[in-house]
Backbone as CSV, one residue per row, in Angstrom:
resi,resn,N_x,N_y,N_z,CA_x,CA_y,CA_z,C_x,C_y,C_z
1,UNK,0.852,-1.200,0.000,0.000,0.000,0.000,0.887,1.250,0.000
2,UNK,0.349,2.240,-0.696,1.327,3.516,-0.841,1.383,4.480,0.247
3,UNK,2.815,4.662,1.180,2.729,5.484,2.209,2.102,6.995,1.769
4,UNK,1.548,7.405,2.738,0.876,8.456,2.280,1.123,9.645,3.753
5,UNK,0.569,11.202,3.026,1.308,12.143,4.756,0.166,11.763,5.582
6,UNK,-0.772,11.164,5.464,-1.141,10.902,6.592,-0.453,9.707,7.544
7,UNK,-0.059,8.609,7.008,0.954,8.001,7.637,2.321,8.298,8.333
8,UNK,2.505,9.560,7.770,3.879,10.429,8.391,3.595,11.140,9.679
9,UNK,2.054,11.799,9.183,2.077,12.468,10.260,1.588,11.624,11.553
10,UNK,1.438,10.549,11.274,0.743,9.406,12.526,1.967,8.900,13.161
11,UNK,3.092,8.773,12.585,4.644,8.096,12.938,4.930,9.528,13.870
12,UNK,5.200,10.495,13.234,5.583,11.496,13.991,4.614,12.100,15.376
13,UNK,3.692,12.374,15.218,2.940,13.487,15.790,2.289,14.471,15.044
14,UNK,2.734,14.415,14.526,2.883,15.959,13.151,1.061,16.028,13.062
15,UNK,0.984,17.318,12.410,-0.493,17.444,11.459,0.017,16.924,9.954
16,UNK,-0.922,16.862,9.244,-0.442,16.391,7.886,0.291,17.603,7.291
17,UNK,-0.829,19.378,7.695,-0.355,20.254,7.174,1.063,20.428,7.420
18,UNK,1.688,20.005,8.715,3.065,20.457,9.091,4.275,19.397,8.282
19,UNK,3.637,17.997,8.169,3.991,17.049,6.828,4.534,17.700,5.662
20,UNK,3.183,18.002,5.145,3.568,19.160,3.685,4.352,19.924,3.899
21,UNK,4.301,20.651,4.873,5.030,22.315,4.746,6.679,21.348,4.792
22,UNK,6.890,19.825,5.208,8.505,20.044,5.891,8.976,20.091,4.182
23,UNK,7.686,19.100,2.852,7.937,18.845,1.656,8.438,20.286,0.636
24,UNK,7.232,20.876,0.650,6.873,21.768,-0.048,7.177,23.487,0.499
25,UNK,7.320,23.943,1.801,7.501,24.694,2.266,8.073,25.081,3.730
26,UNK,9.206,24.554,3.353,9.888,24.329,4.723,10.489,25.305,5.539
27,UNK,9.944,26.842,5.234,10.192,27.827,6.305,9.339,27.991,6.907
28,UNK,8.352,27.442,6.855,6.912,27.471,7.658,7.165,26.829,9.354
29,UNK,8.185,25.381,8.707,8.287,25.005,10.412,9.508,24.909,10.939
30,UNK,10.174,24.255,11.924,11.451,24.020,12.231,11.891,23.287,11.710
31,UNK,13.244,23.173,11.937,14.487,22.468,11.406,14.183,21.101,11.657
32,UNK,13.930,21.151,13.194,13.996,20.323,14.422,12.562,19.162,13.591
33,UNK,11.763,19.634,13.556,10.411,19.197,13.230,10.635,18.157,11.643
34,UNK,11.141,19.652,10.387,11.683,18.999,9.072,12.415,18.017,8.920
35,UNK,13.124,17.894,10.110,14.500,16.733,10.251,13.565,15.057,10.269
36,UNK,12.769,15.712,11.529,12.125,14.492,11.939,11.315,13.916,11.046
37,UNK,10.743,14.748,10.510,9.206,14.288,8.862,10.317,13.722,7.945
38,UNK,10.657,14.007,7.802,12.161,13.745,6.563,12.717,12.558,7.016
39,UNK,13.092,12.237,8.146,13.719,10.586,8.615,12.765,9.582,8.442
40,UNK,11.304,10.061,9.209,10.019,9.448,9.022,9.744,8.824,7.322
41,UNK,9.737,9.704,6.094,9.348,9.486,5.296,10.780,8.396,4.953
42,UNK,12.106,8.709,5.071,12.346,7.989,4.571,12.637,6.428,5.268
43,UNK,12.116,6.363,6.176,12.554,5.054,7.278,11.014,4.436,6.883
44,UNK,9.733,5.141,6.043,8.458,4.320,5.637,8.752,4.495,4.421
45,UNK,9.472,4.771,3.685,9.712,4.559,2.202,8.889,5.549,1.275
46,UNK,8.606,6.905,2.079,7.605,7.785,1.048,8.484,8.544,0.308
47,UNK,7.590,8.273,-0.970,8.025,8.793,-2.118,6.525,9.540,-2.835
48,UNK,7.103,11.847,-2.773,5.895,12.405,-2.537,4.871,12.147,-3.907
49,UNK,4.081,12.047,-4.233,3.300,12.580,-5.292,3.425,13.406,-6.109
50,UNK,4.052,13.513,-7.394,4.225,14.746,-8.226,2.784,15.865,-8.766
51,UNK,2.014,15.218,-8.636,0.612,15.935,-8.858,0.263,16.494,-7.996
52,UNK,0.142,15.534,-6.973,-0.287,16.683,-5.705,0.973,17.087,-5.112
53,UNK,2.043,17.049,-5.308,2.665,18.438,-4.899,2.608,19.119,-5.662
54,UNK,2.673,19.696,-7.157,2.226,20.730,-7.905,1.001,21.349,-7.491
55,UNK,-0.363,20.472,-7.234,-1.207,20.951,-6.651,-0.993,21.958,-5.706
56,UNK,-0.333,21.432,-4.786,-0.066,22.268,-3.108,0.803,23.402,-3.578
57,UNK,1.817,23.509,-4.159,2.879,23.997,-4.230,2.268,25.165,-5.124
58,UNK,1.338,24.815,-6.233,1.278,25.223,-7.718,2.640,25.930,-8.453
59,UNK,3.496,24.557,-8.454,4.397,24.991,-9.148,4.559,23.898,-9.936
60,UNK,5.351,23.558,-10.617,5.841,21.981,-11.621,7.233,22.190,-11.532
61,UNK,7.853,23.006,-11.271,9.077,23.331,-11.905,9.967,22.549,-13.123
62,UNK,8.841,23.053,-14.138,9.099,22.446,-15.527,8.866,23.817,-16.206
63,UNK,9.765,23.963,-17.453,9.649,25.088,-18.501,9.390,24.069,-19.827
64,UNK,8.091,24.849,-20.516,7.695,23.823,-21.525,7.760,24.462,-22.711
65,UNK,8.699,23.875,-24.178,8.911,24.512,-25.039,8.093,24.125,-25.773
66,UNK,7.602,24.951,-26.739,6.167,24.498,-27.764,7.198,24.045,-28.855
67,UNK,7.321,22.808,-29.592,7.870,22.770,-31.217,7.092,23.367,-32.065
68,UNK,7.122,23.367,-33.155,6.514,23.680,-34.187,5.970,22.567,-34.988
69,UNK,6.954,21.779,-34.587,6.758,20.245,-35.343,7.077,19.003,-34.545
70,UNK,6.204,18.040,-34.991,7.268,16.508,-34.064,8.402,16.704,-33.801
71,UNK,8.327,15.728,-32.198,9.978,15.954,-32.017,11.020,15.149,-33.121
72,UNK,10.544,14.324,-33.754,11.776,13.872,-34.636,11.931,14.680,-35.687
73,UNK,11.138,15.467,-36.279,11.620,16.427,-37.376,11.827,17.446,-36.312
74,UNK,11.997,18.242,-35.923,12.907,18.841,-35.015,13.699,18.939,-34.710
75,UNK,14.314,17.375,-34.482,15.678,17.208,-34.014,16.288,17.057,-34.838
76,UNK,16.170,17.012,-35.987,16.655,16.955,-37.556,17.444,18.344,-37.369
77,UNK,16.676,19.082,-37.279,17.113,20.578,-37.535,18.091,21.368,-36.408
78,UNK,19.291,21.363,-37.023,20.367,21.787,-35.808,20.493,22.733,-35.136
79,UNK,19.693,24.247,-35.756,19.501,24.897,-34.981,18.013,24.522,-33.458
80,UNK,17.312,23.478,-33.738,16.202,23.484,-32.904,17.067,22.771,-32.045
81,UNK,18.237,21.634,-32.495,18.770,21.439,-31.150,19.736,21.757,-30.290
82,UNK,20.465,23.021,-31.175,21.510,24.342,-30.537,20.654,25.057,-29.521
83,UNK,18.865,25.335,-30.181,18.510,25.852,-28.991,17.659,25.169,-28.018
84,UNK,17.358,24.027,-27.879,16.752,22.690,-26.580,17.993,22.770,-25.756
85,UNK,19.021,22.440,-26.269,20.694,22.185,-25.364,21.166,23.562,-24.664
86,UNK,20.667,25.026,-25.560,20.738,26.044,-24.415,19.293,26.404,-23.543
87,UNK,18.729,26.105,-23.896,17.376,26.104,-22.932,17.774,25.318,-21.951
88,UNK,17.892,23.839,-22.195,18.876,22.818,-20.736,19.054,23.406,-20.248
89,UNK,20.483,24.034,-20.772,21.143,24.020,-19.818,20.834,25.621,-18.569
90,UNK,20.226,26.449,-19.353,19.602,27.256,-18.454,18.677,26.425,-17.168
91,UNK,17.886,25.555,-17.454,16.439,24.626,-16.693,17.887,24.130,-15.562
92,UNK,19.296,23.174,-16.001,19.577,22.421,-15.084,20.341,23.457,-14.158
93,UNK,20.655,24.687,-14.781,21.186,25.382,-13.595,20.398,25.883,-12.908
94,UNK,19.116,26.314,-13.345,18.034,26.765,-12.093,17.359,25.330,-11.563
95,UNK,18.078,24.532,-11.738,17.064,23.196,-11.035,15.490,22.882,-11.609
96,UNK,15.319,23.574,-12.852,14.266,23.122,-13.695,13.953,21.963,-14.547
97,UNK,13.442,21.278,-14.858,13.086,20.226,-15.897,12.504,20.682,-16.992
98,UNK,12.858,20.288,-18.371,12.490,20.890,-19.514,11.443,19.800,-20.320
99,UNK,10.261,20.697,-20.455,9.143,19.711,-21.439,9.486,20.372,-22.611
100,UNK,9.370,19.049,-23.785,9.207,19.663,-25.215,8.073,19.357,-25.442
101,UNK,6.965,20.208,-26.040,5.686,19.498,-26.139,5.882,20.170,-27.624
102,UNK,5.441,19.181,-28.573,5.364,19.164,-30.286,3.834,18.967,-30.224
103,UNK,3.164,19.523,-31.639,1.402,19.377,-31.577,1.502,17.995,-31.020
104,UNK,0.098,18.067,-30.369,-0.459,16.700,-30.294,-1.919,16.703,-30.873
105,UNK,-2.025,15.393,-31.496,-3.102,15.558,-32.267,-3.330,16.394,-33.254
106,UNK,-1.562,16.678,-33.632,-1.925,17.734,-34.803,-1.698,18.996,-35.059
107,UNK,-2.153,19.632,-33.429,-2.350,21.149,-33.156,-1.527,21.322,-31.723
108,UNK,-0.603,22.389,-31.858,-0.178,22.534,-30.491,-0.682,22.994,-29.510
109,UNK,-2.103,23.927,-29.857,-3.224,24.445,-29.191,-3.587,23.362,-27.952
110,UNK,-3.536,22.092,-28.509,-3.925,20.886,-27.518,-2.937,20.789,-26.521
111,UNK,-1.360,20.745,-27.355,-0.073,20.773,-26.064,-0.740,21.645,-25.276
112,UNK,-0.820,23.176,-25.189,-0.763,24.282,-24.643,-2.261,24.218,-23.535
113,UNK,-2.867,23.829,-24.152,-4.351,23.346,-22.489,-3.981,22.528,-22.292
114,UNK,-3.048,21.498,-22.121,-2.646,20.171,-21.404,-1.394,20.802,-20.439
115,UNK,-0.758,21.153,-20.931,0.895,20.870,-20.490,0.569,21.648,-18.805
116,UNK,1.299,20.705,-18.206,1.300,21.369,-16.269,3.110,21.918,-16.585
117,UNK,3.137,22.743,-16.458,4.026,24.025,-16.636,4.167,24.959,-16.266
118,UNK,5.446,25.733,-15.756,5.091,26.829,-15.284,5.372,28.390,-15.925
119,UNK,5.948,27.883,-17.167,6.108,28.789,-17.742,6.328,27.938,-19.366
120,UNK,6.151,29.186,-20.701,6.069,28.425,-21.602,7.348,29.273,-22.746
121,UNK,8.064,28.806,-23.142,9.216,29.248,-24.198,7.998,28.969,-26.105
122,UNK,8.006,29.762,-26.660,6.922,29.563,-27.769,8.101,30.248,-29.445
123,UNK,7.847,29.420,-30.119,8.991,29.650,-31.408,7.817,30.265,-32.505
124,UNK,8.152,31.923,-33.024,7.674,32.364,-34.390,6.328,32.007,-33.938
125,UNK,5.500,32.385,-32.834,4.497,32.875,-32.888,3.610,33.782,-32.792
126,UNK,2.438,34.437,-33.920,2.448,35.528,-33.953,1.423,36.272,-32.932
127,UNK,1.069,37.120,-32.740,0.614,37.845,-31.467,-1.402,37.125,-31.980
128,UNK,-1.695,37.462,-33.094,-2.869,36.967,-33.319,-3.542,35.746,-33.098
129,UNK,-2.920,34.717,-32.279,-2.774,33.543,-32.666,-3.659,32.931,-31.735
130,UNK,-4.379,31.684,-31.525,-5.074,31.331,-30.710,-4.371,30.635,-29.188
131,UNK,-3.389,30.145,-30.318,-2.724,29.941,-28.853,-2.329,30.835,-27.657
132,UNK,-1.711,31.666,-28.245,-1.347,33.236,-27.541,-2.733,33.470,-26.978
133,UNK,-3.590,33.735,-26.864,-4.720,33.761,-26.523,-4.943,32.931,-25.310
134,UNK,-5.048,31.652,-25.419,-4.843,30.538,-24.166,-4.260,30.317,-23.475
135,UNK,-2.509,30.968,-23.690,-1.756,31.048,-22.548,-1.845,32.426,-21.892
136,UNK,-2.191,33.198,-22.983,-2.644,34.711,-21.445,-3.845,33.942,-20.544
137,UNK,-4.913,33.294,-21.327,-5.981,32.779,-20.495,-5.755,32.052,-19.009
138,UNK,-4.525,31.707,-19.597,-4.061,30.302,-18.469,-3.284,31.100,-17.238
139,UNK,-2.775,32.472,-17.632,-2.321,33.028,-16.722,-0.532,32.597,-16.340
140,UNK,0.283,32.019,-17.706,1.104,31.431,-17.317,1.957,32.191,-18.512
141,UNK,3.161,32.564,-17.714,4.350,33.244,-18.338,4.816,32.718,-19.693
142,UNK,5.368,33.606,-20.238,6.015,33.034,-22.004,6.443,33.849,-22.566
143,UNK,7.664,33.201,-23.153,8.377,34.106,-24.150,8.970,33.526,-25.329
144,UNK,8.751,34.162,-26.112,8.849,34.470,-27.865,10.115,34.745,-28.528
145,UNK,10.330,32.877,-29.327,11.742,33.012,-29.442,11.096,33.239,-31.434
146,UNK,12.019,34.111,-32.207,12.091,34.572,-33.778,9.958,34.563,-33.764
147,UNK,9.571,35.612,-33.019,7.825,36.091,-33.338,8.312,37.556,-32.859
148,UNK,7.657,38.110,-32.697,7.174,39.782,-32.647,6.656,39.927,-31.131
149,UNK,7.471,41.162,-30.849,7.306,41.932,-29.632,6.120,42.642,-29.641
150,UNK,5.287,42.176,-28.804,3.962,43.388,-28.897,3.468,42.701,-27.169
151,UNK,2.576,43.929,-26.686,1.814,43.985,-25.642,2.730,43.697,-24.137
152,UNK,4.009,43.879,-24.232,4.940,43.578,-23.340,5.713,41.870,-22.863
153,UNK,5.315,41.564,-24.046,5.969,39.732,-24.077,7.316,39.657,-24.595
154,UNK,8.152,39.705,-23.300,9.614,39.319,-24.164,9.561,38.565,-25.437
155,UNK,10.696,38.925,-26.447,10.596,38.500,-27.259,12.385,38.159,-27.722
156,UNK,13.130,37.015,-27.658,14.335,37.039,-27.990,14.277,36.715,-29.865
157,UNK,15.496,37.663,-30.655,14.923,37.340,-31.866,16.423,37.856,-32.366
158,UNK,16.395,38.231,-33.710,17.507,38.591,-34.668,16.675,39.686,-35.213
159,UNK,17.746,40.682,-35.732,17.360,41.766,-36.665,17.197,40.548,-37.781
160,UNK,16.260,40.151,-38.260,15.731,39.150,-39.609,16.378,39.952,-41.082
161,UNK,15.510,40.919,-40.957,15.675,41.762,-42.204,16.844,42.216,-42.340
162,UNK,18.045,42.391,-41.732,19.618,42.709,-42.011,20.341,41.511,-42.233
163,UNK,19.646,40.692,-41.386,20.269,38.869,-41.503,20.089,38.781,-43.204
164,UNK,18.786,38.882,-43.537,18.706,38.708,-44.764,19.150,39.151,-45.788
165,UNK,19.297,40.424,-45.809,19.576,41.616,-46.643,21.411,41.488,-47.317
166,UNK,21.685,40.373,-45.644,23.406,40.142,-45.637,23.597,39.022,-46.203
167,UNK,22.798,37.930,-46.363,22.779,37.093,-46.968,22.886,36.710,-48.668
168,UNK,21.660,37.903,-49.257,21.716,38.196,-49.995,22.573,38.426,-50.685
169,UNK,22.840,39.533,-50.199,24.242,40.721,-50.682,25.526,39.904,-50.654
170,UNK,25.466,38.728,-49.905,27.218,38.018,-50.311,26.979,37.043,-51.824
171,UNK,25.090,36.596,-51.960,25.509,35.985,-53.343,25.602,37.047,-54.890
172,UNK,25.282,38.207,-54.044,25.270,39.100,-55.178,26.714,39.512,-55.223
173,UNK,27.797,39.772,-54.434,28.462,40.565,-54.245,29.819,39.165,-55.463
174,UNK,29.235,38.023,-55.192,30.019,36.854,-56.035,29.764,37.007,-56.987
175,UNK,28.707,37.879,-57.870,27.931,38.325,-59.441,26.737,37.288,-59.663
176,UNK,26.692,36.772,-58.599,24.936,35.596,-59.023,23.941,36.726,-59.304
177,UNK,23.154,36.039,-60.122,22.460,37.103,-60.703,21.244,36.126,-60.961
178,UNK,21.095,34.758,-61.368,20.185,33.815,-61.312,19.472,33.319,-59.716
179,UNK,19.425,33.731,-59.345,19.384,33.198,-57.600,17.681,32.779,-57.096
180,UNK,17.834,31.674,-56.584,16.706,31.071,-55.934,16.088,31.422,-54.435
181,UNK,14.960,31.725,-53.666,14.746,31.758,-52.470,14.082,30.812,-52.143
182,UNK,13.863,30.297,-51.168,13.844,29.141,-50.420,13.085,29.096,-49.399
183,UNK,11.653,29.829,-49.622,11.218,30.501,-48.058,10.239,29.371,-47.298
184,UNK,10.485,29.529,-45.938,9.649,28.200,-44.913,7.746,28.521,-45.515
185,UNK,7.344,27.783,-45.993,6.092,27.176,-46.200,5.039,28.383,-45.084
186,UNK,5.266,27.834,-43.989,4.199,28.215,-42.634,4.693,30.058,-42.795
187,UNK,5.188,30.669,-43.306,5.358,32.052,-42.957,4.587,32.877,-44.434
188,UNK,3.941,31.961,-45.341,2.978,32.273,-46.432,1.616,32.516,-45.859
189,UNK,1.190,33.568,-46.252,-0.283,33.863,-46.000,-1.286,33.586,-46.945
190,UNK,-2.016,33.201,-46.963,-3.405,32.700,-47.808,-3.647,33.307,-48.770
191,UNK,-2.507,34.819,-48.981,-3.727,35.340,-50.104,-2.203,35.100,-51.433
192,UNK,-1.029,34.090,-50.613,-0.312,33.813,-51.861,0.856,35.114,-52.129
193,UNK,0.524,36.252,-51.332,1.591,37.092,-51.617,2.324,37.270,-50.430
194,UNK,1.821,37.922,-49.528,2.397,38.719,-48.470,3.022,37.093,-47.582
195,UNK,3.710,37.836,-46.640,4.213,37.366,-45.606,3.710,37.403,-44.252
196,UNK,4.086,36.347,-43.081,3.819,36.882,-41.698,4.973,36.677,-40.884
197,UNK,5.295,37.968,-40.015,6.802,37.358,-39.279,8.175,37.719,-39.871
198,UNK,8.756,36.612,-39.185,9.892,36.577,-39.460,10.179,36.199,-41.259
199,UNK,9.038,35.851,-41.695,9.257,35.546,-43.313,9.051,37.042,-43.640
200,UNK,8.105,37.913,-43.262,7.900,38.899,-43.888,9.308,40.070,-43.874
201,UNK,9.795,39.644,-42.523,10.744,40.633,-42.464,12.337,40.423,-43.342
202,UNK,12.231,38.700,-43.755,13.216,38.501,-44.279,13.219,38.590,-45.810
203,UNK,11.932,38.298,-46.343,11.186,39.008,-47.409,12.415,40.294,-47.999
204,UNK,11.745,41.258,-46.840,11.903,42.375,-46.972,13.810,43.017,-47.390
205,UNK,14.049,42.096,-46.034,15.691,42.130,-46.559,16.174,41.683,-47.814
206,UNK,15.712,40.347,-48.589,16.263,40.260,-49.594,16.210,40.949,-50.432
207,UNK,14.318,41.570,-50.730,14.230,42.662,-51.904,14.770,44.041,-51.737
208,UNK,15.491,44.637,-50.074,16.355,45.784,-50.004,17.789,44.861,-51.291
209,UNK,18.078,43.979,-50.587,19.323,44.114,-51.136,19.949,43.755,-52.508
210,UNK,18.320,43.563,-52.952,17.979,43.113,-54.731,17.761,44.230,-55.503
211,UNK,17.267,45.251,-54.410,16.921,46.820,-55.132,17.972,47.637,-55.229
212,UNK,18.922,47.283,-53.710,20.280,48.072,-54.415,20.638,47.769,-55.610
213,UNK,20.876,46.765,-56.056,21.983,46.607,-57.623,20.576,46.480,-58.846
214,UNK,19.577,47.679,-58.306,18.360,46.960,-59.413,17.964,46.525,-59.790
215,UNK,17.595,45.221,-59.247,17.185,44.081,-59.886,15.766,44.063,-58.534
216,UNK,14.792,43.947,-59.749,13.248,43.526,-58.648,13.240,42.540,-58.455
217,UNK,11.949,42.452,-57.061,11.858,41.212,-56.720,11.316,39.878,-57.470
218,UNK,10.488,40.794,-58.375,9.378,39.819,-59.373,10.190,39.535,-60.690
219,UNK,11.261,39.923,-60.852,12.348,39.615,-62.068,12.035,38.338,-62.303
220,UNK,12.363,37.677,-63.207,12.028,36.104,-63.919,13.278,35.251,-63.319
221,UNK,14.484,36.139,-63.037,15.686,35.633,-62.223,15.407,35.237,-61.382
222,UNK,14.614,35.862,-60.399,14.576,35.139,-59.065,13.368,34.459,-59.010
223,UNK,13.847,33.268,-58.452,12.774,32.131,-57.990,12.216,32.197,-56.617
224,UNK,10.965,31.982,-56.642,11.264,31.595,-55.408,10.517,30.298,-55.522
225,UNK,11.037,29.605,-54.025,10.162,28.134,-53.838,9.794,27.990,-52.257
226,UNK,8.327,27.723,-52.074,7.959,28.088,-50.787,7.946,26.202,-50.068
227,UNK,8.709,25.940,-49.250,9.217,24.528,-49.002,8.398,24.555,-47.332
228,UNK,8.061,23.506,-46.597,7.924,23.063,-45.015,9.335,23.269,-44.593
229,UNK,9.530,24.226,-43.263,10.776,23.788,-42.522,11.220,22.175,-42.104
230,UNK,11.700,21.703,-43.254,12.540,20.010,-42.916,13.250,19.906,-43.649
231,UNK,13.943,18.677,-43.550,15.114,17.986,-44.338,14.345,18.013,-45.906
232,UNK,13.253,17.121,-45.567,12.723,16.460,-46.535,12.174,17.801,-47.810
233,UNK,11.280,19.158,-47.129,11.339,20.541,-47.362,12.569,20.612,-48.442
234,UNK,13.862,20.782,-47.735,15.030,21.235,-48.577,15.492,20.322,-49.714
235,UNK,15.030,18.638,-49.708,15.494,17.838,-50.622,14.629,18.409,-51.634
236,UNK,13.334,18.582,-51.421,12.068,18.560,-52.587,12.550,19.880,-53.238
237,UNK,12.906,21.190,-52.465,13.413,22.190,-53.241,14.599,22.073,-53.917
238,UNK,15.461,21.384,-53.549,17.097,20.937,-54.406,16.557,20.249,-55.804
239,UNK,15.397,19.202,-55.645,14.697,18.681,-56.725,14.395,19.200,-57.577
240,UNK,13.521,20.629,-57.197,13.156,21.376,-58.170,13.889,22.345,-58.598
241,UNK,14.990,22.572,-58.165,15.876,23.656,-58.934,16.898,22.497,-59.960
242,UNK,16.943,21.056,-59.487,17.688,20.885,-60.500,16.642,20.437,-61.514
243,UNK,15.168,20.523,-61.759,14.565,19.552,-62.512,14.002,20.904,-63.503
244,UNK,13.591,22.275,-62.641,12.777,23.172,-63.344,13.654,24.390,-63.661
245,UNK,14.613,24.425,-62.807,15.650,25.801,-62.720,17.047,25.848,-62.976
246,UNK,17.584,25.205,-64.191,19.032,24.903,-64.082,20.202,25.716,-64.293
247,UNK,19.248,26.947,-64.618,20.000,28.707,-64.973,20.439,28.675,-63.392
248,UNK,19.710,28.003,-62.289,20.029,29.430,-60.672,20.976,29.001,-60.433
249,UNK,22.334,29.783,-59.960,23.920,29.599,-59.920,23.612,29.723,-58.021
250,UNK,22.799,30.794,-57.365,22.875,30.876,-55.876,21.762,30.860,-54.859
251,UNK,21.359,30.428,-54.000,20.689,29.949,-53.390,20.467,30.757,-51.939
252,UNK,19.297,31.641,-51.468,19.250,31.592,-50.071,17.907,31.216,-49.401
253,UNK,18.341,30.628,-48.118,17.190,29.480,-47.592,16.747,30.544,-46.210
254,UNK,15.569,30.308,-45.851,15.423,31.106,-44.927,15.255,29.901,-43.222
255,UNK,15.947,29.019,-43.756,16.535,27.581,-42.478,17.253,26.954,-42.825
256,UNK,17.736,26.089,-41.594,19.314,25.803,-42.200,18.690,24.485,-42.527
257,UNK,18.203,23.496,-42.091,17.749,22.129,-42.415,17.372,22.805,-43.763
258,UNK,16.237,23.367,-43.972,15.994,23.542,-45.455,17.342,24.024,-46.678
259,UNK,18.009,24.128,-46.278,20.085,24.696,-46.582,20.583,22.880,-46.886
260,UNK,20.007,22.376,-45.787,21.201,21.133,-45.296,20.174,20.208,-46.807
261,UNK,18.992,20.278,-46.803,18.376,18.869,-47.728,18.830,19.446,-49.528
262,UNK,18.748,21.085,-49.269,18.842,21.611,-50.620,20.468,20.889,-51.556
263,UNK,21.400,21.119,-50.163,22.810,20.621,-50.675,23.110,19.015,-50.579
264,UNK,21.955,18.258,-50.037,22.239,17.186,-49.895,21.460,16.536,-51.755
265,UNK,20.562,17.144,-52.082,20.235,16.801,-53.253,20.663,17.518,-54.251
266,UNK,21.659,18.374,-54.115,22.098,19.272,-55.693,23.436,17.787,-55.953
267,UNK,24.342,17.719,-54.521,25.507,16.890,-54.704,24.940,15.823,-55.447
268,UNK,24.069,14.885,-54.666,23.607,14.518,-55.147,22.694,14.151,-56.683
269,UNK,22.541,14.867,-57.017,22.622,15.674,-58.491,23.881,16.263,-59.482
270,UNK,24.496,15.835,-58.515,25.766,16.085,-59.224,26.482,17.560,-59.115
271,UNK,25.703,18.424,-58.826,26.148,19.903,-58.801,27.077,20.433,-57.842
């Protein structure tokens, strides 16, 4: 049968409440008292409840990162696991545990009313969003890694549009003049033109740095190909530049997995 604080506090003397507090809040009682609940539990073999101490406590001390995608296409992608390994290692120096929660069922909306968390790390999401919506609802902290600063939500990110603009400008600055873009799928808006985000802003950088040397964005030179952030994303676009585009001499991807499948199928292709 599972020791329980009422069994602690029957070994000791204790109330149950003074039980809890030696677990969960131990400036509440003495040393003298904590010592004793603490020998107790472990001389009956208790081992506390993680639910109901979150309950009592309302804490988890877990930080839960939303993916964007399954964790195995995720982990594909080296920047998603440059940044899980610095998230770690932030969680193991504050004594935190790190959830990755990827959609479930599809939609991460579902992670985000499930996950017991106490705070939530969220990637390129935009302020309109339903989810954003459910975690103000929930009343639980979050911050916004490559989405938009608005309404006072940290937001850690890159100048996008100079990232881009620099990107650009080194295949131009080599004389490419045929050049392909490569933009993530999910940052296309419905009506087929515009952008949202971090696509829009990187958008923006390439056609600054296409307008310096005059050349528009809608030129017949530049391609673009709108791919899913994955491996598989960057193979299908390497496909189609060698099958539909064999003029484009330079290439910029707006992810590196989508970078890593593009060069794994040009070699492959021989190029």
């Amino acid at each position: 049968m599972r020791v329980t604080i009422k069994d602690i506090a029957k070994a000791t003397g204790y109330s149950k409440t003074t039980v809890s507090f030696a677990f969960n809040d131990p400036g509440q009682i003495s040393k003298e008292a904590r010592e004793k609940v603490l020998a107790a539990a472990q001389e009956l073999g208790y081992v506390p409840d993680p639910v109901a101490r979150a309950l009592s406590s309302r804490h988890h001390g877990t930080i839960g990162l939303l993916l964007p995608q399954p964790i195995p296409l995720a982990l594909q992608n080296p920047y998603m696991v440059r940044l899980i390994s610095g998230v770690g290692e932030v969680c193991n120096r504050e004594g935190l545990s790190l959830t990755m929660l990827p959609p479930t069922r599809g939609s991460l909306l579902n992670s985000v009313k499930s996950a017991a968390v106490d705070g939530f790390i969220t990637i390129g999401l935009q302020p309109d969003t339903d989810i954003v919506q459910v975690i103000k609802n929930r009343h639980i902290p979050f911050v916004t890694i490559d989405g938009e600063s608005y309404d006072g939500i940290p937001c850690v990110s890159i100048n996008d549009r100079e990232a881009a603009r620099l990107a650009m400008d080194h295949l131009l600055e080599y004389g490419h003049r045929q050049i392909a873009v490569v933009i993530m799928a999910d940052d296309r808006l419905p009506d087929q033109e515009a952008y949202s985000g971090t696509g829009r802003e990187r958008v923006a950088g390439y056609r600054e740095a296409l307008e310096a040397r005059r050349i528009n964005w809608d030129d017949t030179s530049i391609v673009k190909i709108h791919e899913q952030c994955s491996l598989e994303g960057g193979q299908h676009a390497g496909r189609e530049l060698l099958d539909k585009h064999p003029n484009v001499t330079g290439v910029v991807t707006m992810s590196d997995i989508l970078a890593i499948g593009i060069v794994h199928e040009l070699i492959k292709g021989g190029k």
